[in-house]
N, C-alpha and C positions, 0 to 999 in steps of 0.2 A: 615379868621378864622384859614387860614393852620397856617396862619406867628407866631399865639399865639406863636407856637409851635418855641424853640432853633433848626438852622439849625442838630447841632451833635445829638438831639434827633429824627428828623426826618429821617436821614442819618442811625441813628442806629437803629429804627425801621426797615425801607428798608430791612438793609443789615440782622436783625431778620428774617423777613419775606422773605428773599431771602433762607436763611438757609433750612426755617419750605419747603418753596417750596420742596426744592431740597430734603431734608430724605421723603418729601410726592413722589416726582418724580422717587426714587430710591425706595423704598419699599412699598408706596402705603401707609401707616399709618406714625404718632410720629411727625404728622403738631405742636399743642399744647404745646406737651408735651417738647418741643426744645423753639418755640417763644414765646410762654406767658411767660415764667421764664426769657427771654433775655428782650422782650419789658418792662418788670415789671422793671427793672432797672432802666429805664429812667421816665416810667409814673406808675399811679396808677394801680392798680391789676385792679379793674373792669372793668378801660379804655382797658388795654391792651385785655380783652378776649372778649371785645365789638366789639372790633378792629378785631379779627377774624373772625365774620360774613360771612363776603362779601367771605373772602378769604376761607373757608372751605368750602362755597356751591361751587364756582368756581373749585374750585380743583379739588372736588368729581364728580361733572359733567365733567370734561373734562377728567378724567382717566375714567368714564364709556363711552365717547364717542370715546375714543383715539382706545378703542380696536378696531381688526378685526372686530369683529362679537355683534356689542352691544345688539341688539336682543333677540341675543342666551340668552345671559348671563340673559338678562330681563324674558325670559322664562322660565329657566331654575332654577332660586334661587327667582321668586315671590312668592311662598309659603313662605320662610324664611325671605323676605321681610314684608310681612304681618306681620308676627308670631313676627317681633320685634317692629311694632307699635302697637299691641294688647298689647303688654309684655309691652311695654312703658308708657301705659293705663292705666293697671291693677298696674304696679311699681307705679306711682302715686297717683291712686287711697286706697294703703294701707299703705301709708308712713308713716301714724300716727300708724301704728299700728304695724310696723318693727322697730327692734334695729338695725337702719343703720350700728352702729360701729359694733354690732357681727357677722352682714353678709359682713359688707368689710373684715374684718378678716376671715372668713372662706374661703370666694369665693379668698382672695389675696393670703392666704398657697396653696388651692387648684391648682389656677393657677401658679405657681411656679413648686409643684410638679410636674402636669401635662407635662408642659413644658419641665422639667427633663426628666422624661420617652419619650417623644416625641425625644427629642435628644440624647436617648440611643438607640443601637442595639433593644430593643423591643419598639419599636415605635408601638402606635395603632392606625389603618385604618378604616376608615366608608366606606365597598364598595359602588357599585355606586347603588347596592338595595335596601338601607336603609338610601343613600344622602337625599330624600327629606324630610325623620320621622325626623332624624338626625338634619337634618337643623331649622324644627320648633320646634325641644326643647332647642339647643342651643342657635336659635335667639328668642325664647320666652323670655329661660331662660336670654341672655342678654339685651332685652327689659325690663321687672321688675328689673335689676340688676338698667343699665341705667335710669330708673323714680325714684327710691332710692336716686342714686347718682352719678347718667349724666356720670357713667362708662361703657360706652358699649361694647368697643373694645374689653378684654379679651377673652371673652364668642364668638363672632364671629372671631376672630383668630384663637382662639384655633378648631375652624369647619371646617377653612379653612384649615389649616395647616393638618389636619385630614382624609381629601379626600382622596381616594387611588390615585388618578393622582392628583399631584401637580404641576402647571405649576406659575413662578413667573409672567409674564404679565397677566395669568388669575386671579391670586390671587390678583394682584392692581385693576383692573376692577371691583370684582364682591365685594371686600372691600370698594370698591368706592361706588356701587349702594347701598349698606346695609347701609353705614351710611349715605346715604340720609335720609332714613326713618329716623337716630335721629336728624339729623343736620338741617332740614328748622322746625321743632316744636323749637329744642332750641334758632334758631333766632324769631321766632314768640314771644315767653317768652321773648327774651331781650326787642325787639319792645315793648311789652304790658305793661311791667312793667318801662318801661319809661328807661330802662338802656340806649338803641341805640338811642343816640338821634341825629340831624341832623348832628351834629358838626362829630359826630363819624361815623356816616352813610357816608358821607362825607373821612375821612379817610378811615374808613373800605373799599371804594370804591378803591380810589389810590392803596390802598396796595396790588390790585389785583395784581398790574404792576410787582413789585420785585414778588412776588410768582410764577408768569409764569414764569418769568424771571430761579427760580428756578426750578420749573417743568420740563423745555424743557432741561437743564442741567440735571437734575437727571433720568431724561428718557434715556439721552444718556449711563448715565452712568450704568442705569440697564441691557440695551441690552449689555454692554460687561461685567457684571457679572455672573458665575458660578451659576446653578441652587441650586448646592449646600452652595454656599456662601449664597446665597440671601436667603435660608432657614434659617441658622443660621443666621442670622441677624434679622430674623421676631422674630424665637426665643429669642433671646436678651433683644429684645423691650418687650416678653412679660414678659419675669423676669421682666422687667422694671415696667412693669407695675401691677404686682403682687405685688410687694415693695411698689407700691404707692397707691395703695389701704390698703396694712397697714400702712402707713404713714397716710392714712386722715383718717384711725381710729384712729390713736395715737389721732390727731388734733381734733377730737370731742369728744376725751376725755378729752383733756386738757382745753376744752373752756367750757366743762361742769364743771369741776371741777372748774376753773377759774370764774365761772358764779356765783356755789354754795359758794365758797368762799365768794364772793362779795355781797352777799344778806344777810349769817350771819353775817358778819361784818358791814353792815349797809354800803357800799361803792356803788357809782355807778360804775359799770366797762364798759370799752371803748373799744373795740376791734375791726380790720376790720373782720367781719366777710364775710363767702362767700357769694353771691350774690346769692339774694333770699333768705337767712336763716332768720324764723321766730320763735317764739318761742312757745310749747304751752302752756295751763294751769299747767301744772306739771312742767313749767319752764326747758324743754329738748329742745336741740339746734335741727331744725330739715332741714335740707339743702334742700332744693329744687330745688336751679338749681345753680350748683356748679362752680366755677370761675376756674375750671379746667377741662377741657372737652376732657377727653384722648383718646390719638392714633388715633382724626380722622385727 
């Protein structure tokens, strides 16, 4: 089943997923957002983020086991744990009833901003009285953001990064435990929906191997980075990922407009649309579980 596959496409998958390893190893997030756009070169979009599976639970599990103290961290951030598969519930359970494009846009300026301020001289602190309120509205708020549109990462960065004690190995660990709670429901949905199927489950298996391979390199390479480097660099990724949440509002406006076209004109229109996107009676595109699954 592997051999379907062209040696230089299997080799460039690998060396993808060595990459997505290694920025997960070195800052604990931007697995995704690096391999699925590289693996998408050689195979189909839905292959490629099917293909992530295996390697996103593994990841997340082994940077929450990696740390000291994994316990702690389980004790310490289960309240925000919670608060983002409730928020993950409640994000799904209203999806028909949100303009997904006007909330990636608001939540994508917002987190931009934020992040500015965060990396100017008046950076703002959640002391450690208000860490655990703090935590279940941020990870609430990124749970509904994420059941919308499988965007979770901004909304718990931006919490993490926010703590008055900022420590870079604690912030991969306890980023790691949080997107558990979104990462084993978004493989359960590929499973269900027939996306993962053995052939990929199968890959997605393999690909563990370069990922570690990645991990245990980016790990080393975290322990000799500045505490303040490694900050700006969280920060980076989350401009990063502020831009891309207006980007896939541009894109669900463009397919809506592309849709509407296509109906008055009496055309059928063809598009890869993302994975899971259904339509409703009002003929609005409405994404359900997005072929781009950021920052975990």
């Amino acid at each position: 089943m592997i051999l379907d596959l062209a040696f230089w496409v299997i080799a460039w998958c690998a060396f993808a997923m060595a990459c997505g390893g290694l920025i997960k190893g070195v800052l604990g997030i931007g697995t995704p957002l690096l391999t699925v756009p590289m693996m998408a070169l050689a195979l189909p979009a839905h292959h490629a983020v099917a293909i992530m599976a295996a390697p996103v639970i593994v990841a997340n599990l082994w940077q929450v086991y990696d740390a000291n103290r994994p316990l702690e961290t389980v004790k310490r951030f289960w309240p925000a744990f919670i608060a983002l598969v409730v928020g993950t519930w409640i994000g799904v359970k209203i999806l028909s009833e949100i303009d997904e494009r006007t909330l990636l846009i608001v939540v994508g300026v917002l987190v931009i901003c934020f992040t500015l301020i965060q990396g100017s001289p008046r950076k703002m602190t959640i002391s450690s009285t208000l860490e655990k309120r703090a935590g279940i509205i941020f990870c609430s708020s990124a749970g509904v953001i994420g059941g919308l549109s499988s965007m979770f990462g901004p909304m718990l960065i931006l919490y993490l990064v926010s703590l008055s004690i900022f420590d870079k190995d604690r912030f991969v660990n306890t980023i790691s435990f949080l997107y558990i709670g979104a990462v084993v429901p978004w493989v359960v949905i590929l499973i269900v929906v027939g996306v993962l199927d053995v052939r990929l489950a199968i890959l997605s298996t393999l690909s563990v191997i370069p990922l570690v391979v990645g991990l245990i390199v980016g790990r080393a390479i975290r322990k000799r980075i500045e505490e303040t480097i490694f900050y700006r660099l969280v920060l980076g990724v989350l401009i990063l990922s502020g831009i891309s949440m207006i980007w896939r509002a541009w894109q669900i406006g463009a397919i809506a407009t592309a849709s509407g076209w296509s109906k008055a004109n009496g055309c059928q229109l063809r598009v890869l649309l993302p994975l899971g996107t259904r339509i409703d009676s009002r003929g609005r595109e409405r994404i359900v579980t997005s072929v781009w699954l950021s920052l975990i």
